[in-house]
C-alpha positions in Angstrom: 0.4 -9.8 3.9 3.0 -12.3 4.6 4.1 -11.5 7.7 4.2 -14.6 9.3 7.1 -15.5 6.5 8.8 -11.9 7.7 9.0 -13.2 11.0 10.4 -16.5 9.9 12.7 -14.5 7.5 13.8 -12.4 10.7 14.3 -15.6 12.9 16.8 -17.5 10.2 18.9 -14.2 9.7 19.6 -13.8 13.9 20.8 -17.2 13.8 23.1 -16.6 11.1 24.4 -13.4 12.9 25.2 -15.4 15.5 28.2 -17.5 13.2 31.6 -16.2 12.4 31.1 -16.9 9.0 29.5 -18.9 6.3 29.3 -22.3 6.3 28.0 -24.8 3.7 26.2 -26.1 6.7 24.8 -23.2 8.8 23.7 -21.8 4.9 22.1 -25.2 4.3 20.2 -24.8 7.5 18.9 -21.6 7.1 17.9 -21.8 3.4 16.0 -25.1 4.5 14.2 -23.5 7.0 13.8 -20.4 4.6 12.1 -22.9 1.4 9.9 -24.5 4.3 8.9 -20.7 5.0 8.5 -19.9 1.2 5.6 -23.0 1.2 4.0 -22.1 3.7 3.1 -18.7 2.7 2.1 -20.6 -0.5 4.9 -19.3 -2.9 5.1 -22.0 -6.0 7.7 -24.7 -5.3 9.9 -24.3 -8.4 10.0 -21.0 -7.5 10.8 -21.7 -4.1 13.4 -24.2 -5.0 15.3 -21.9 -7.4 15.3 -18.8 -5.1 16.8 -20.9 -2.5 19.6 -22.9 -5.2 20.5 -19.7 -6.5 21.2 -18.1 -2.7 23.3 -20.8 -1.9 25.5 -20.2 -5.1 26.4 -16.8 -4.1 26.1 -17.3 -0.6 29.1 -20.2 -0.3 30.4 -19.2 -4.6 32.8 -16.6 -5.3 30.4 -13.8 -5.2 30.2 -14.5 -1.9 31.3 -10.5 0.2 33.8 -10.3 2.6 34.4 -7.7 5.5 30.9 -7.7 6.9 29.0 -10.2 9.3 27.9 -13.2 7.9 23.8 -12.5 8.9 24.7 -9.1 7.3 25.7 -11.0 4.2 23.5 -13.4 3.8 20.7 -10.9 3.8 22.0 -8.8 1.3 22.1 -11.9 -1.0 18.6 -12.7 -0.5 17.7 -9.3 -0.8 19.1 -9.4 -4.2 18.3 -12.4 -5.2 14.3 -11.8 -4.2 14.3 -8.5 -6.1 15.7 -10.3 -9.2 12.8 -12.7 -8.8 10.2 -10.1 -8.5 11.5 -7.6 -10.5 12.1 -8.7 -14.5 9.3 -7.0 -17.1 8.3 -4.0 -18.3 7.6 -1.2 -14.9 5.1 1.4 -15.1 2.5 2.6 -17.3 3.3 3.4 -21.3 3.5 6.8 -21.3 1.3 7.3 -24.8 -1.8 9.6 -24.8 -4.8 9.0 -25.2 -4.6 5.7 -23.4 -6.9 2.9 -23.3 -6.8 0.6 -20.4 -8.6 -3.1 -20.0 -8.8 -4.1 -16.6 -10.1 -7.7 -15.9 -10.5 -10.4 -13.1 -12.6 -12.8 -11.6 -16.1 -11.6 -9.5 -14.3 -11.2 -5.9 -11.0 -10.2 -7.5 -11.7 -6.3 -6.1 -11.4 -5.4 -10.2 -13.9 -2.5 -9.8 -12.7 -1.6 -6.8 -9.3 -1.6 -8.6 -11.0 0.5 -11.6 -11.8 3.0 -9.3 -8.2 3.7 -7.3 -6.3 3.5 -10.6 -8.5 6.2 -12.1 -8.0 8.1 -9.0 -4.3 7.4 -9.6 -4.4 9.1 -13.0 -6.6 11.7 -12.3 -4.5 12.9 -9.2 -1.5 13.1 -11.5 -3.4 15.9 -13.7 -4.9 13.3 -16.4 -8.1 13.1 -17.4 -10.2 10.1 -16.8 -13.3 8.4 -17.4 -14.7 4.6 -16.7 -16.1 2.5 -18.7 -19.3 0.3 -17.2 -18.4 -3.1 -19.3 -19.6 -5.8 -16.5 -23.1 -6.7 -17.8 -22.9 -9.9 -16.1 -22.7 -8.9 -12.3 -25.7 -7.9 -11.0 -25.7 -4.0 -9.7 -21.8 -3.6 -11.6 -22.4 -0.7 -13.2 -24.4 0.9 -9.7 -21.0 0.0 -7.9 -18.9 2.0 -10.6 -21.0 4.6 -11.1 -21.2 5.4 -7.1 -16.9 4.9 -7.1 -16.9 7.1 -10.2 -19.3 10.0 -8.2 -17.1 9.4 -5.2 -13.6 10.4 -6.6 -15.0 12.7 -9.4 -14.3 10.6 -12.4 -17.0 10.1 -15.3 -18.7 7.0 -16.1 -19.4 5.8 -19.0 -23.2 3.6 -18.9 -25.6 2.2 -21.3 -28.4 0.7 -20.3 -29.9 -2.8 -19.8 -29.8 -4.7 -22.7 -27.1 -2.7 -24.4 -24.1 -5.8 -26.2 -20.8 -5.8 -25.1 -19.5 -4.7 -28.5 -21.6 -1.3 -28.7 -20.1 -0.9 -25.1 -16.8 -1.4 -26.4 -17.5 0.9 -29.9 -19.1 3.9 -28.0 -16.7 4.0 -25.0 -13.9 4.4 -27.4 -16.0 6.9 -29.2 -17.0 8.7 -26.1 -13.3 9.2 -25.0 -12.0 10.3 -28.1 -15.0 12.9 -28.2 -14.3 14.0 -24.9 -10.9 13.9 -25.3 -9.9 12.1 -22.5 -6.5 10.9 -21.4 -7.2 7.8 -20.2 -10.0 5.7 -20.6 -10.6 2.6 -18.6 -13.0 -0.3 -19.6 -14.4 -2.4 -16.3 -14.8 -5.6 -17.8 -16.9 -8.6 -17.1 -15.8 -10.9 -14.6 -17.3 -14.5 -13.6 -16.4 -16.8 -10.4 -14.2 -19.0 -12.9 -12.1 -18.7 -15.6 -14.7 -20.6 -17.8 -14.4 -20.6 -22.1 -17.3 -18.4 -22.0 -15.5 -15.4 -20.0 -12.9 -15.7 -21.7 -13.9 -15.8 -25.1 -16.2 -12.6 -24.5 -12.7 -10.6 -23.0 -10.8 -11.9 -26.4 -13.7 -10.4 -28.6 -13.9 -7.5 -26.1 -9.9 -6.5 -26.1 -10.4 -6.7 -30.3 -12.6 -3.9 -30.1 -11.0 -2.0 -27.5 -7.6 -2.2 -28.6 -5.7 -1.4 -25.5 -2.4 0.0 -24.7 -2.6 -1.7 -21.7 -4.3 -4.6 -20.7 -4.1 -5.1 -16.4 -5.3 -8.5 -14.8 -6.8 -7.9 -10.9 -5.8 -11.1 -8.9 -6.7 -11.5 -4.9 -2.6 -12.0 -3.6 -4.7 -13.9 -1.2 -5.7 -16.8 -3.1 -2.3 -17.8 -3.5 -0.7 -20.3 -6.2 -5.1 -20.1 -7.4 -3.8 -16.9 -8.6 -0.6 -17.8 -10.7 -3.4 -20.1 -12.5 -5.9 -17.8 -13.2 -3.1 -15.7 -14.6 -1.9 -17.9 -16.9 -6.0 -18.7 -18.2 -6.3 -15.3 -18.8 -2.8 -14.8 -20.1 -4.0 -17.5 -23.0 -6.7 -14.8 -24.6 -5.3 -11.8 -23.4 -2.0 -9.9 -24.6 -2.0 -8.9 -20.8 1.1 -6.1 -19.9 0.3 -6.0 -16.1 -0.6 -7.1 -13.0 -2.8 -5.9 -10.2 -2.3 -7.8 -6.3 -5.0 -6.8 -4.7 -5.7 -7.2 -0.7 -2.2 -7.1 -0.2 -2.9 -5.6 3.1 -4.5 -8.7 4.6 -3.4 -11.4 6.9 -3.4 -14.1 3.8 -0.5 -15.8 2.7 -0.2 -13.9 -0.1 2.9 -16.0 -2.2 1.3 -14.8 -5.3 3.5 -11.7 -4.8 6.4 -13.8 -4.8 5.6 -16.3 -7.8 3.3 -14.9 -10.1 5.4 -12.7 -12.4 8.1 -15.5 -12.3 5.2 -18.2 -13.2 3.7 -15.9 -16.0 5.9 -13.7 -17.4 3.5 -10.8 -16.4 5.0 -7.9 -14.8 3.2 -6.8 -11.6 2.5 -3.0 -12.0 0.3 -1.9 -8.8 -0.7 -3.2 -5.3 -4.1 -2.5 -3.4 -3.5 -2.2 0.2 -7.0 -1.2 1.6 -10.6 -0.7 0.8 -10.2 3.3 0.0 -10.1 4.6 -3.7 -6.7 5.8 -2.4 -5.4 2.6 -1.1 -3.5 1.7 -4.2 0.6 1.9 -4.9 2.7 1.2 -7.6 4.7 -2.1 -7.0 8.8 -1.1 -7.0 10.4 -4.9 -6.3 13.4 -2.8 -4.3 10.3 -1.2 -1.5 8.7 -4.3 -1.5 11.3 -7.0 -0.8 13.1 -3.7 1.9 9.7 -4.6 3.7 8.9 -8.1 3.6 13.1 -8.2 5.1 12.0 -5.9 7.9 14.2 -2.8 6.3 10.5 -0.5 6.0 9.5 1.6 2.8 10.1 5.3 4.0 9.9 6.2 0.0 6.3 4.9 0.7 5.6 6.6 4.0 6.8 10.2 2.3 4.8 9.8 -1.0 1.4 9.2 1.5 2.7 12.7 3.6 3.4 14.1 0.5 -0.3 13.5 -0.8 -2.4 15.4 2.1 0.5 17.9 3.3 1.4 20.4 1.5 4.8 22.5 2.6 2.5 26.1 3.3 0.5 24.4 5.9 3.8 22.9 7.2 5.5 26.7 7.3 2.7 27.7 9.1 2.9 25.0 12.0 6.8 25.7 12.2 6.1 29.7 12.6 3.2 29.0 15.2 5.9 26.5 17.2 8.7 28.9 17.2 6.2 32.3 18.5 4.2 29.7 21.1 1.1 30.2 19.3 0.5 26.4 18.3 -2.8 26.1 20.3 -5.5 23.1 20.5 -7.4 24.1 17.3 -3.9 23.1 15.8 -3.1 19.5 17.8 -6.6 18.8 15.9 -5.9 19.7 12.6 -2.8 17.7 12.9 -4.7 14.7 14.3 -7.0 14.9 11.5 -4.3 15.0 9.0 -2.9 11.7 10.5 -6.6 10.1 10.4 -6.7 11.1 6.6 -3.0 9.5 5.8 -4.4 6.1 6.9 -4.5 3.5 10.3 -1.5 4.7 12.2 -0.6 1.3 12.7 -0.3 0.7 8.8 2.1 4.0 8.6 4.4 2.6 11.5 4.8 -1.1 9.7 6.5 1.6 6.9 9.5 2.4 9.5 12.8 0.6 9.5 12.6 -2.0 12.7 9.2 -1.8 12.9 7.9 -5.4 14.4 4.6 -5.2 11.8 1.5 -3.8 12.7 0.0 -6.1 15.2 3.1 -5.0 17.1 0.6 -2.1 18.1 -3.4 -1.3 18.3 -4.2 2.1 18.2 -7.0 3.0 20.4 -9.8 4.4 17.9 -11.8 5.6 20.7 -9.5 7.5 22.6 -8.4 9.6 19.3 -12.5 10.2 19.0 -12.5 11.6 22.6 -9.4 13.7 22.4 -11.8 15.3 19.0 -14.5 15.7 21.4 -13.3 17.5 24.2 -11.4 19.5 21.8 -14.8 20.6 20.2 -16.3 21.3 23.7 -13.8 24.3 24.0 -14.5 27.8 22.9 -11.7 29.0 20.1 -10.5 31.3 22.7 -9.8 27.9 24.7 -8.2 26.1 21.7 -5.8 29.3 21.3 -5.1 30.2 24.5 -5.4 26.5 26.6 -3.9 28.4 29.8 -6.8 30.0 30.5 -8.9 26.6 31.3 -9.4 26.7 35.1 -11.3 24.4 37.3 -14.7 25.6 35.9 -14.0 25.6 32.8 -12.3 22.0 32.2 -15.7 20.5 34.7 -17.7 22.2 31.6 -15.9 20.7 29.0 -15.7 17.4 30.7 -19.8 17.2 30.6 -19.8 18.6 27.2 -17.5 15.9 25.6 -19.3 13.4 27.6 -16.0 12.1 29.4 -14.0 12.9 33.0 -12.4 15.8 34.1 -9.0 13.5 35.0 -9.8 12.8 31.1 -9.4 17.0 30.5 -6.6 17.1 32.3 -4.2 14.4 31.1 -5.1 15.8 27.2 -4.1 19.0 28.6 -0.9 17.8 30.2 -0.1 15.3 27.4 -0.3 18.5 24.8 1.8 20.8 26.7 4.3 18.8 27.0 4.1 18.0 23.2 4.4 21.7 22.2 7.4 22.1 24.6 9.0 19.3 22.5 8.4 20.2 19.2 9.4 23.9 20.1 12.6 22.2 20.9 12.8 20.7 17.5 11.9 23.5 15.5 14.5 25.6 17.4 17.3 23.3 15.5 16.9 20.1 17.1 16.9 18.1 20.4 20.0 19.5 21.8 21.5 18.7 26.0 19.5 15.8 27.3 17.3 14.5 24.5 17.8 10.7 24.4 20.0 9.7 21.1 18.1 7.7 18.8 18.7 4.0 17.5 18.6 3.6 13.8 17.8 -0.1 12.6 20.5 -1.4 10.8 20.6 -2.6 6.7 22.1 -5.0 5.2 25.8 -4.6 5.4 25.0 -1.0 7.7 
């Protein structure tokens, strides 16, 4: 999502770099160029339009820095100014116990998709969970929530055909308090408008319920539709939160950058994918770092952090250090990468990185390096010396590829154990190339 403002963004600060310092003019230029940007990824003119008055103010004002290069500068001041936008409202989820949660949205939205990855959420940080099936509108709802629920282990609250809204509402509360759950989230009916008749039914709906927190699911891809649909909701509904989902697409996506502004509403999580994991809590700081080409390493070590855990990293250190990290290994570790998500998703995370078009990573080739891994015995995966002529021609029919294929895993791998070896022996040392950190703001 908008990164076809990040490469405008990136464009307007090299030209600035190029200046010896701040101008009224050169500042004009670039902030015109930068509002032009702003419209075009669909962020709300007003918005656009004060963003852009208040950088010039500190820009060319007295709070303007001194002692670094004026691009440097400039982007700081943007940086600040963007998280200032973004960032105003309540953060984060009230802490109280038990907690009852409304999540609503238009049909499309991704709302019970969204049901399902916050649950997840809660229930990975030790709470207890459980769903409530409140869209009786949407044909086969309930089906979708109760296959999400069955899929990340969460219970889900269903009555059946017929059953009103209200003795949904009444028994779900009932239900979680019985079973004593921490959190209780009630799925609510959605429609392909924001018509009086939705809206009405959430207002009687949210009486009953009486949540602690009330989250609306918008599609960031629907742009300044969404900052509209916010505010219809906004009118019935004491909402505390905001949910951007499909962040990860191609779309414009300047709902990110105008909604809370527009509404008042604090944005509280993002869904960047399809997966019931694929959902993060919104931090203005990560997400502005991003959008300005500076990465979100805080992001890329909370994924790690979620499928390694530091035993099985002990391990791979010890086998590095004897020379027993064999091929059984290189696959464990390739399967861990598949599990933290599209490699080219985890790159757009690093400093510098171009965005993830920058590079395609070849699904297929990852699936043959599994299968002529598999095609080995173990005593080939442990000990991958031992593969002679005969041996990598078996292999090579077994996996269904070339021997040439065989032999450049096999060359590729040793050389990638001699490397990390290197590594875990305390670090590149004589000869290893010196590494080029992307600069920050000011840096």
């Amino acid at each position: 999502m908008l990164e076809l403002l990040q490469k405008k963004l990136e464009s307007v600060f090299r030209n600035l770099r190029g200046y010896g310092k701040l101008s009224e003019s050169n500042v004009a230029d670039a902030l015109r160029e930068i509002r032009l940007a702003l419209l075009a990824a669909d962020v709300h003119y007003p918005v656009a339009k004060q963003l852009c008055e208040e950088i010039q103010k500190k820009a060319l004002g007295k709070e303007a820095l001194a002692g670094i290069r004026p691009g440097d500068q400039f982007v700081k001041i943007f940086h600040e100014e963007l998280v200032r936008l973004i960032g105003e409202g309540e953060r984060g989820i009230r802490p109280e116990r038990p907690l009852r949660l409304l999540l609503c949205g238009l049909n499309g939205s991704g709302k019970t998709t969204t049901a399902a990855k916050l649950a997840l959420w809660f229930r990975k940080q030790r709470q207890r969970v459980a769903l409530v099936a409140g869209d009786l509108t949407r044909p086969a709802a309930r089906e979708q929530l109760q296959r999400l629920g069955e899929q990340i282990q969460v219970p889900v609250y269903s009555w059946p055909d017929g059953t009103s809204i209200e003795t949904v509402a009444q028994e779900g509360r009932i239900r979680g308090e019985r079973e004593k759950m921490d959190i209780v989230i009630f799925d609510a009916a959605g429609r392909l408008d924001a018509d009086a008749e939705l809206l009405e039914e959430l207002a009687g709906v949210a009486k009953l319920w009486e949540p602690g927190e009330s989250l609306l699911v918008v599609d960031a891809a629907t742009g300044q539709v969404a900052v509209k649909v916010a505010e219809a909701f906004a009118a019935k509904v004491p909402l505390t939160g905001l949910v951007l989902s499909r962040t990860d697409g191609d779309a414009r996506g300047g709902a990110a950058l105008s909604i809370q502004r527009v509404t008042g509403i604090p944005i509280k999580f993002l869904g960047v994918g399809e997966k019931p994991d694929a959902l993060q809590v919104f931090v203005p700081e990560r997400f502005v770092g991003r959008l300005l080409g500076m990465g979100d390493i805080v992001a890329l070590v909370d994924r790690a952090q979620e499928e390694i855990d530091a035993q099985s990293m002990e391990e791979m250190a010890k086998k590095l250090k004897n020379n027993e990290f064999g091929l059984q290994d290189f696959l464990a570790q390739l399967r861990l990468m598949k599990r933290l998500g599209p490699l080219e998703n985890l790159l757009a995370l690093l400093p510098g990185f171009p965005g993830k078009d920058a590079v395609k990573v070849d699904e297929k080739k990852i699936k043959q390096i599994e299968a002529i891994i598999l095609s080995m015995t173990a005593e080939e995966r442990r000990r991958p010396t031992i593969l002679n002529g005969r041996r990598r021609l078996r292999i090579a029919r077994g996996s269904g590829t070339q021997v040439n294929d065989v032999n450049d895993l096999l060359r590729k791998f040793d050389s990638m154990r001699k490397m990390m070896r290197r590594i875990s022996k305390g670090g590149p040392g004589k000869g290893w190339p010196k590494l080029a950190i992307p600069r920050g703001p000011g840096g």
